[in-house]
C-alpha positions in Angstrom: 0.0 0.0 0.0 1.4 3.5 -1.1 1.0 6.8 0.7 1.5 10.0 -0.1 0.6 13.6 1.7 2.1 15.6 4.5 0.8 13.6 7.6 1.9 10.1 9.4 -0.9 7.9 9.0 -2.6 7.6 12.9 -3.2 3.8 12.5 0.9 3.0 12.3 1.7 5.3 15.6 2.9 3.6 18.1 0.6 2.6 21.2 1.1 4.7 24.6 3.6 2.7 27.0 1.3 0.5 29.2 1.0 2.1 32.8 2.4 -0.1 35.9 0.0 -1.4 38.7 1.1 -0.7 41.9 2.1 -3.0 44.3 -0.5 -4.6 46.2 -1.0 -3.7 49.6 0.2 -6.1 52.6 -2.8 -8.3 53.9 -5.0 -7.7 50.3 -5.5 -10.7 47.8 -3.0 -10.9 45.1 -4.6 -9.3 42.2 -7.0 -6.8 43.9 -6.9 -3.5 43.4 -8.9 0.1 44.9 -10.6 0.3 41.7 -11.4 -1.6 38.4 -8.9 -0.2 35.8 -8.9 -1.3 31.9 -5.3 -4.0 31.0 -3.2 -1.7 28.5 -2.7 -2.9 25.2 0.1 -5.1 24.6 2.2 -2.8 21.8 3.3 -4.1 18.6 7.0 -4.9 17.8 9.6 -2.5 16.6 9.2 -2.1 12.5 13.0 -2.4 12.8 13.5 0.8 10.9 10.8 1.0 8.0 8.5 3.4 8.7 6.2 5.8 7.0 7.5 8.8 5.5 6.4 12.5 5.6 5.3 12.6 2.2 7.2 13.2 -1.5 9.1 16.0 -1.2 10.0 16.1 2.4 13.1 14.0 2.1 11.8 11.7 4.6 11.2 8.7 2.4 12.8 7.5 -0.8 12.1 8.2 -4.4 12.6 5.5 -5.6 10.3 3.3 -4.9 6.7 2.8 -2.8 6.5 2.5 1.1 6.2 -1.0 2.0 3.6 -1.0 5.8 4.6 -4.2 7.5 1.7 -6.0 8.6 0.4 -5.3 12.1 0.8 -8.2 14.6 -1.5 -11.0 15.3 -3.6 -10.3 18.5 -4.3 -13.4 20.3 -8.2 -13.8 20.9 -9.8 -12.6 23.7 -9.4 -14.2 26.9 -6.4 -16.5 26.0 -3.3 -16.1 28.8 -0.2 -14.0 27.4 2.7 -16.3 28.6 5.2 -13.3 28.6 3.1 -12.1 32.0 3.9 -14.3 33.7 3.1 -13.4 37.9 0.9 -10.3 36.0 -2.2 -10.4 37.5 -4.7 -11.0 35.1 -7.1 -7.8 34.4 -10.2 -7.5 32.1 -9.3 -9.0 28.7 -9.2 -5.5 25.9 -11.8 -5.7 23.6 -11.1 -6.1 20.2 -10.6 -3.5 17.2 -11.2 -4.2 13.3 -8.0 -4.7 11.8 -6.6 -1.0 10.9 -7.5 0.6 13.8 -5.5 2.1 16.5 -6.3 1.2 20.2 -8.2 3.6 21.9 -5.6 5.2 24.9 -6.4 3.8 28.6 -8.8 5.2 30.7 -9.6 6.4 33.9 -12.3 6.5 36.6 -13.4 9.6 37.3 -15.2 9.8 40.9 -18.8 9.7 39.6 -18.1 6.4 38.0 -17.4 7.8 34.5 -14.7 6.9 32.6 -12.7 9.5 30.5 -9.2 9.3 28.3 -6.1 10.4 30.1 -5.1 14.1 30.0 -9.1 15.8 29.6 -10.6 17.5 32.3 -13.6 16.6 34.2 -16.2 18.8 34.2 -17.4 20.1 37.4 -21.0 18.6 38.9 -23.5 20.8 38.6 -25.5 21.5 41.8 -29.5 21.6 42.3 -31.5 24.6 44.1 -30.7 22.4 47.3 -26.8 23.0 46.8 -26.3 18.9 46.7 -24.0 18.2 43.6 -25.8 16.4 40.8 -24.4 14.7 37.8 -25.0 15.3 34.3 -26.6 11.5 34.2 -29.7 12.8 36.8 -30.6 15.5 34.2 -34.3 14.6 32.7 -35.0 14.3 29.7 -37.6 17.1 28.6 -40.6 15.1 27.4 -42.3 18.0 25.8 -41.1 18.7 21.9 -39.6 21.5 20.3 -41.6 24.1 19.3 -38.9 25.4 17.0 -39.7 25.1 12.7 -42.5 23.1 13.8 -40.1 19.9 14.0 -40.8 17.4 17.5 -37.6 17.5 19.1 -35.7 14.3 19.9 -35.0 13.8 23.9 -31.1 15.0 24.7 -28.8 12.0 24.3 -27.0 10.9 27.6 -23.2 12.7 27.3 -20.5 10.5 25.9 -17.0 10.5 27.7 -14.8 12.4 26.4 -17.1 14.2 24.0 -16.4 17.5 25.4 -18.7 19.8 28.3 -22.7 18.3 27.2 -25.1 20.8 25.5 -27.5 22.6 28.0 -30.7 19.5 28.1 -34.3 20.7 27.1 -36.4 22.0 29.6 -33.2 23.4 31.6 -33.4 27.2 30.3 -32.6 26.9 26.6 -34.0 30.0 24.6 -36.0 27.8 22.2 -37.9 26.2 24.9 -39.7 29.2 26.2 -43.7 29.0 25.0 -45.3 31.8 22.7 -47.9 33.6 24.4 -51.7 32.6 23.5 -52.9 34.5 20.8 -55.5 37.5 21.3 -59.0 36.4 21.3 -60.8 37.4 18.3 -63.3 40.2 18.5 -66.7 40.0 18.9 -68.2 41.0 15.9 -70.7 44.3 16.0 -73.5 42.9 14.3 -73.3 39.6 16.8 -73.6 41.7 20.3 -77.6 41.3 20.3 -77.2 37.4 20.3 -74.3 37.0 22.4 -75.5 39.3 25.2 -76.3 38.3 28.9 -79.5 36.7 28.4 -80.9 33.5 30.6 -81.7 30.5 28.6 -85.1 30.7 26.3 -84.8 34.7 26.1 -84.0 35.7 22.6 -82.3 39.3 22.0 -85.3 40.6 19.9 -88.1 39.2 18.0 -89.5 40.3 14.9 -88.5 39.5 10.8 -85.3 41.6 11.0 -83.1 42.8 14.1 -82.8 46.4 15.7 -80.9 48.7 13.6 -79.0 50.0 16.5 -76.6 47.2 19.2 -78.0 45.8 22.0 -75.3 47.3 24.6 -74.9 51.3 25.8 -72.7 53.0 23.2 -72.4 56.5 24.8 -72.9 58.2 28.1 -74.9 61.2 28.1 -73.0 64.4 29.1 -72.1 65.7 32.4 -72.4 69.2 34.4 -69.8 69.4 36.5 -71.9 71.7 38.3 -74.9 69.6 38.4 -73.7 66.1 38.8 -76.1 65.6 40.8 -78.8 65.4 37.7 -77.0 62.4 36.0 -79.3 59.7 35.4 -77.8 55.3 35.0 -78.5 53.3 31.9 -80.3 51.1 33.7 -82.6 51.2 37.7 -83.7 47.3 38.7 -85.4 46.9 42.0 -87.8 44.3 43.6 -89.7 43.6 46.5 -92.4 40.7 48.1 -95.1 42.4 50.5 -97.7 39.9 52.2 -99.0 37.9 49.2 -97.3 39.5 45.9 -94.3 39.7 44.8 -92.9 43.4 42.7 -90.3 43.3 40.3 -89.6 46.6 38.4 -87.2 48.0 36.2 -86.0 50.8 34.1 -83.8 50.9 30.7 -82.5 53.2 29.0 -83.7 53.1 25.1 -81.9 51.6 21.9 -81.6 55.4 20.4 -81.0 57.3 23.0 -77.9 54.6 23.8 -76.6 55.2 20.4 -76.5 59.0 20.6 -75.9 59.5 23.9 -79.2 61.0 25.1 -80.0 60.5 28.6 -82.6 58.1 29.9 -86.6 60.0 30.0 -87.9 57.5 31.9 -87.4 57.8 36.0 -88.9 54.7 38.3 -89.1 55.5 42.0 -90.3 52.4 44.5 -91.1 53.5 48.2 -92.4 52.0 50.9 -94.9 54.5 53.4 -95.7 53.0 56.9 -94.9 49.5 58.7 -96.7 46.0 59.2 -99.8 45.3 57.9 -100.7 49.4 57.6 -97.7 49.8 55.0 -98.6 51.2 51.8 -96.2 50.3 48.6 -95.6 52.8 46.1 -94.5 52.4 42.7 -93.9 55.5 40.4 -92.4 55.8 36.5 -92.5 58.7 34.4 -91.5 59.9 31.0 -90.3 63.4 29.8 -91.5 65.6 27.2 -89.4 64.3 24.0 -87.2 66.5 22.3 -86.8 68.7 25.3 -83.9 69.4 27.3 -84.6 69.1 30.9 -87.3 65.7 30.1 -84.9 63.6 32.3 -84.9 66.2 35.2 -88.9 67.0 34.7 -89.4 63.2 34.9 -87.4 62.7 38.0 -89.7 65.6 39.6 -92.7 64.3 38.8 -91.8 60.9 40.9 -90.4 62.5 43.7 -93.5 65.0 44.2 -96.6 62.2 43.7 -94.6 60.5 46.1 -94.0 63.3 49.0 -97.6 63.7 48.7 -98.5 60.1 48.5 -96.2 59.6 52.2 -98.4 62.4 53.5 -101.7 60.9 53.4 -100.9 57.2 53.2 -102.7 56.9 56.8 -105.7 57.7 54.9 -104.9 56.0 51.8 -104.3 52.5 53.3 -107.6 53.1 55.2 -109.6 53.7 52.3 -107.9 51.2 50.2 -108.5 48.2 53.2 -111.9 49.5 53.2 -112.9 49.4 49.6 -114.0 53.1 49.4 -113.2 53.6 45.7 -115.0 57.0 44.9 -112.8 58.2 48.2 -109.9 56.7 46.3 -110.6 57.9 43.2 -110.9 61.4 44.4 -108.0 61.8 47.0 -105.7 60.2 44.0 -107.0 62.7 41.4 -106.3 65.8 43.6 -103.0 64.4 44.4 -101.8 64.4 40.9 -103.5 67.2 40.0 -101.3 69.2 43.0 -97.9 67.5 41.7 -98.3 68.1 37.8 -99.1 72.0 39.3 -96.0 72.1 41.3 -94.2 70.6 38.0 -95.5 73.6 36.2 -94.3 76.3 38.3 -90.8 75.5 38.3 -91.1 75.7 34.1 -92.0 79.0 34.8 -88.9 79.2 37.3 -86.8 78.2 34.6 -88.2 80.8 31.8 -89.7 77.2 30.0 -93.1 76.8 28.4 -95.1 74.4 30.5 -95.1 71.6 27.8 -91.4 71.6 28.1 -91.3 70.7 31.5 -93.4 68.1 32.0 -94.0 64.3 32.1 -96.3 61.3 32.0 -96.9 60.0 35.6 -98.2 56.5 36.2 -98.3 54.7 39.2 -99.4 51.8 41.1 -100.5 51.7 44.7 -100.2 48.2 47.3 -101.5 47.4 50.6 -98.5 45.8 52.6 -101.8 43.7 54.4 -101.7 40.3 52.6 -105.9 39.8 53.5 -106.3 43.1 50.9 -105.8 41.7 47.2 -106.9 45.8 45.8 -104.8 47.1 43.2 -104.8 50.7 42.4 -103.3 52.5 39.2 -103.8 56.1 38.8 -101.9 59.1 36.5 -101.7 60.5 33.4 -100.7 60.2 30.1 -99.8 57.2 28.1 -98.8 53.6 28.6 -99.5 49.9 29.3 -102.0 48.5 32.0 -102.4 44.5 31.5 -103.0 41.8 33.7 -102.2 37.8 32.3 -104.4 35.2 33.8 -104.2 31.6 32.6 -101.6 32.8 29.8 -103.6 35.2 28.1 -103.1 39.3 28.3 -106.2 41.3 29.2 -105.8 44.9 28.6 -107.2 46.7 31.6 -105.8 50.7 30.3 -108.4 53.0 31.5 -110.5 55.7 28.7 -109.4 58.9 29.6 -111.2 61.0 31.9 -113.0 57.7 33.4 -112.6 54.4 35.1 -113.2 52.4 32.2 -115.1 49.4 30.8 -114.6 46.0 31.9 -111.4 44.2 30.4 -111.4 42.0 27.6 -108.4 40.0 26.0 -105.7 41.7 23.7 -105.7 40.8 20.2 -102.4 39.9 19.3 -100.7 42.5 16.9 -103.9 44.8 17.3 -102.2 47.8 19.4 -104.6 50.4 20.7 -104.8 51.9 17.9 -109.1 52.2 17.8 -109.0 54.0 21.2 -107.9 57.6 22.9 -104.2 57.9 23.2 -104.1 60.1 25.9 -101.0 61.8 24.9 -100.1 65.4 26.5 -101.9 68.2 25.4 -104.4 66.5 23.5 -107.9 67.1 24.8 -109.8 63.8 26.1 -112.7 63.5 24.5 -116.4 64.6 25.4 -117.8 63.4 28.3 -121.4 62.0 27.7 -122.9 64.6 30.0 -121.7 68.0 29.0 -119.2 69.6 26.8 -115.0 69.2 27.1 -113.9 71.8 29.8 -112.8 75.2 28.7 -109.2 76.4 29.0 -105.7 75.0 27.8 -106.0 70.9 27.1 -104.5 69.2 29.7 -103.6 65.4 30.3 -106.8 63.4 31.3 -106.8 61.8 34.7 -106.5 57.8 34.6 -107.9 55.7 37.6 -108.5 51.9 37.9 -108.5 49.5 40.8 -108.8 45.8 40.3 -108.6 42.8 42.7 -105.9 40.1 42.4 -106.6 36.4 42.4 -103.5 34.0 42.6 -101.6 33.0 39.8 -102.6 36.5 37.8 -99.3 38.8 37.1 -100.7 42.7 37.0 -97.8 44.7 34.3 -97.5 48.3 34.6 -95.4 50.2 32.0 -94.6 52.9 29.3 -95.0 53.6 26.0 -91.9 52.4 25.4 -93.1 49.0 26.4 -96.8 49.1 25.9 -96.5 49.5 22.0 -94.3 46.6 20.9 -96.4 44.7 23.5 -99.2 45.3 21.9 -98.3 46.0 18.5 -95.8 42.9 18.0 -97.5 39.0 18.7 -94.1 37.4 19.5 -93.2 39.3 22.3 -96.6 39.3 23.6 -96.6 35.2 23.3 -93.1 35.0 24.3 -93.9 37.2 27.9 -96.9 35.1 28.3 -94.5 32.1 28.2 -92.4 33.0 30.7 -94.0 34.6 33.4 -96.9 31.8 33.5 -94.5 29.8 34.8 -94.6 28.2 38.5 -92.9 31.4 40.5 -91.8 35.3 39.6 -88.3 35.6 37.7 -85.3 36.8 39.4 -84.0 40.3 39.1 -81.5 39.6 36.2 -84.6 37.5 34.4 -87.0 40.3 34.5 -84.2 42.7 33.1 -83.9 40.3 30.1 -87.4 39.6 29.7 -88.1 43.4 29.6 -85.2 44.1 27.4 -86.1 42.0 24.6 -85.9 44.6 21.4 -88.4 45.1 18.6 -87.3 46.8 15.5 -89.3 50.5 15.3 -88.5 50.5 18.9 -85.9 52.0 20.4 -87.6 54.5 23.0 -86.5 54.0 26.9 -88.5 51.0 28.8 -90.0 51.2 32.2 -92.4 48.6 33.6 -93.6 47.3 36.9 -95.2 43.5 37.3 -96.9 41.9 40.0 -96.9 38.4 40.4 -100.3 37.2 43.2 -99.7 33.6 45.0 
C-alpha cells in the first residue's frame, strides 16, 4: 500500500507505554486493586526501521520506490493467557478493534463512575437549588417537543466520555424552549352583540323579521355638568320587593336610540315603601319626559319625587280607604293628588323661563296594601302607557279611557295595538264626556284611575310607552312574555331585566315597567 501527503498515518503510531499497577498492599489478595482499571494494550514490535515517510518532497522517504507498511501483529483472541506475563495479575481482557484501527488510549475512573481518556478534564457537577452536587446522568429528559420550525424534538442524548462539556438539556433554560404567548382572542363582531349578550336561557335578543338597527349594549354616556352632577341619570334602575302575598319586580332601561346617541334616559322609576306591618302602603312611580326637550330627564325625576312626597303624607288615609274598599274616596283623594304635583311641576317651568309643555312628564303609578288579607290594586296618572293583567296565559288589557274608570277588560288581540282607542298623549284634549261639553281652557292630560282585585296565579304589568307599543303591537313578544311569566314562580332580578329588554325593531324608545306576580 502506497502513501502519499504531508501527515503520518494515525493507525501505524505507536501505542502509549502500558502504565504499571502498583504493588498490592500487605494483607489484600493478590490481584486486587482500589478500583477496576482497563489492561493496556500489549504494543506491537519494533518495525526495525521501515517506517512511514512525511510525504514526497519532504526528504523523509525515498524516491525511488513505494512505502512498504509491515503487517500489524496478530492479536491473540480474547481471553487467551499471554505467557510473557507471567506473575501479571490478570485484568479484564481489551476488547477487540477491526483490523486497521488504533487502540483507543487507557482510561480512567473519574469519581462519579465515568470513565474519560487520560489528560481531559472533568467537568465540574452541577448542583440543584438544594446546593447537593448532581451529575450530568440525573438530568431529565424534557418530554415536551420542540416548538422550534415546527419539528418534535428528539430527547437530549446521555453525554459520551470524552465528548467534550454536554449541551445545556431541554427543559433546563434553553431559549427555544420558552412558549409563545396565547394568541389575542378574536373580536366580537358588532352585528353579533344582540345574540351573544347576557341573556338567561329561552330569552332571545329581539323578536321580529329583522333585528334592531342599532346594538343591544350602551354606546355613549350622556353628558355631564360638572356643576350639576347631581342630575345624572344610569342606563339602567332594577329593583324588587315581596309584601304579604305579591311579589314586585320593576325595572327601568334606557332606550336603543338614546344609547346610540348619547341621550340620557326619560324614563325615572321610583319604588317607596310609606308606613310599617300590615298598615304599609307600597308605592310604585315611573314617568317619562316631554321628548325632544332638554330638561325631560330632570322634569321626569320631579314628577316621581313630588306624587310621592304627597302620597307619604296621606298614606294613613290611603291605606284606610284602600282596606276599606272606598273607591269613589280613592278615586278622588288620588286625582287631587296628581292634579297638585303636575301644578307644582309647572311652576318650576316658569322658574326656569320654559313653556309648561317643556317641563313636564307622563306619571303612572301603582298603589299596594302591605296587608296580605287586601288583594286591591290601584293605578292612577296621566298620560300614556301599558295596564295588562295575564291570567291563565292570556293578556287582558285593563288601560283605562281617559277622563273615566273604564269598561270591563277584555283580552288583547295579538298585533292589534290600541290603535281604535284615545291615546291620551299630552296636550291632546280627552274626548267629550257623555254629559256635558269638554272643559274650557288650555287641554290638559286626562286623569286615569282603575283599581282591580288580584286572584292568585294573575301577574298585573305596569309600563310605558316604550313597552306598551311593541307589547301590543308585536304577537311574539306578547306570546313569548306570556310564556315565561306563567311559569310556576316570579323571575329573578336579572330574568326580568332580560325579559323586559327583549328589542323590537321600530322600537328604540327608553322602557319602564312594573309586574306583579299574586300567590
Amino acid at each position: 500500500m502506497t502513501f502519499s501527503g504531508g501527515g503520518a498515518d494515525p493507525r501505524c503510531a505507536p501505542p502509549a507505554p502500558p502504565r504499571a499497577d502498583p504493588p498490592a498492599r500487605k494483607g489484600s489478595p493478590s490481584g486486587a486493586s482500589g478500583s477496576s482499571r482497563t489492561a493496556p494494550e500489549e504494543p506491537p514490535p519494533p518495525n526495525d526501521g521501515v517506517g512511514v515517510g512525511d510525504g514526497v518532497g519532504n526528504g523523509a522517504a525515498a524516491d525511488n520506490g513505494p512505502v512498504t507498511v509491515p503487517p500489524l501483529p496478530v492479536r491473540e483472541a480474547p481471553g487467551a493467557p499471554d505467557p510473557s506475563r507471567k506473575g501479571v495479575p490478570e485484568g479484564p481482557a481489551p476488547s477487540a478493534h477491526p483490523a486497521g484501527d488504533a487502540p483507543p488510549p487507557p482510561l480512567r475512573e473519574t469519581p462519579h463512575g465515568v470513565t474519560e481518556p487520560p489528560g481531559e478534564p472533568t467537568a465540574p457537577p452541577e448542583e440543584n437549588s438544594d446546593g447537593d452536587p448532581t451529575s450530568l446522568e440525573r438530568l431529565p429528559e424534557d418530554p415536551a417537543p420542540s416548538r422550534q420550525g415546527g419539528v418534535p424534538r428528539a430527547a437530549a442524548p446521555r453525554p459520551a466520555p470524552g465528548d467534550g462539556p454536554p449541551a445545556a438539556p431541554v427543559g433546563f433554560g434553553a431559549p427555544g424552549d420558552v412558549p409563545p404567548p396565547p394568541p389575542a382572542p378574536s373580536p366580537v363582531p358588532a352585528y353579533a352583540a344582540g345574540r351573544a349578550d347576557r341573556r338567561e336561557e329561552g330569552v332571545p335578543a329581539y323578536v321580529g323579521f329583522r333585528p334592531p338597527t342599532y346594538e343591544a349594549d350602551p354606546t355613549a354616556l350622556p353628558p355631564a355638568d360638572p356643576e350639576d352632577l347631581g342630575g345624572l341619570v344610569p342606563d339602567t334602575v332594577l329593583d324588587g320587593a315581596r309584601y304579604g302575598t305579591c311579589t314586585l319586580r320593576a325595572v327601568s332601561v334606557r332606550g336603543d336610540s338614546a344609547r346610540y346617541r348619547g341621550d340620557p334616559r326619560r324614563d325615572a322609576l321610583l319604588t317607596a315603601r310609606f308606613g310599617t306591618g300590615d298598615d304599609a302602603l307600597l308605592l310604585v312611580a315611573m314617568a317619562t319626559g316631554a321628548r325632544a326637550a332638554a330638561g325631560a330627564h330632570r322634569a321626569a325625576a320631579e314628577a316621581c319625587l313630588l306624587i310621592a312626597e304627597a302620597v307619604g303624607r296621606s298614606h294613613p288615609r290611603l291605606s284606610a280607604d284602600l282596606r276599606a274598599g272606598h273607591r269613589g274616596d280613592l278615586r278622588a283623594g288620588l286625582h287631587r293628588l296628581t292634579d297638585r304635583g303636575l301644578g307644582r311641576l309647572r311652576a318650576r317651568a316658569v322658574e326656569q323661563g320654559l313653556a309648561p309643555e317643556e317641563y313636564t312628564a307622563g306619571l303612572r303609578c301603582l298603589l299596594l296594601p302591605a296587608d296580605p288579607g287586601c288583594r286591591t290594586r290601584v293605578f292612577f296618572g296621566v298620560g300614556p302607557g301599558g295596564l295588562l293583567r295575564l291570567r291563565d296565559g292570556v293578556w287582558h288589557d285593563l288601560e283605562p279611557r281617559p277622563g273615566g274608570s273604564g269598561g270591563a277588560p277584555g283580552p288583547v288581540s295579538p298585533g292589534r295595538g290600541r290603535r281604535d282607542r284615545p291615546t291620551g298623549e299630552p296636550g291632546v284634549p280627552a274626548p267629550p264626556a257623555p254629559d256635558g261639553p269638554a272643559p274650557a281652557g288650555p287641554p290638559r292630560a286626562p286623569f286615569r284611575f282603575r283599581d282591580c282585585l288580584g286572584r292568585p296565579g294573575d301577574v298585573l304589568l305596569l309600563c310605558t310607552k316604550g313597552l306598551a307599543e311593541p307589547l301590543l303591537g308585536e304577537p311574539e313578544l306578547g306570546a313569548l312574555l306570556a310564556r315565561r311569566w306563567s311559569a310556576p314562580g316570579p323571575p329573578g332580578l336579572p330574568g326580568f331585566l332580560a325579559d323586559t329588554g327583549v328589542r323590537v325593531k321600530g322600537h328604540a324608545d327608553d322602557r319602564t315597567a312594573a309586574a306583579l306576580w299574586e300567590a
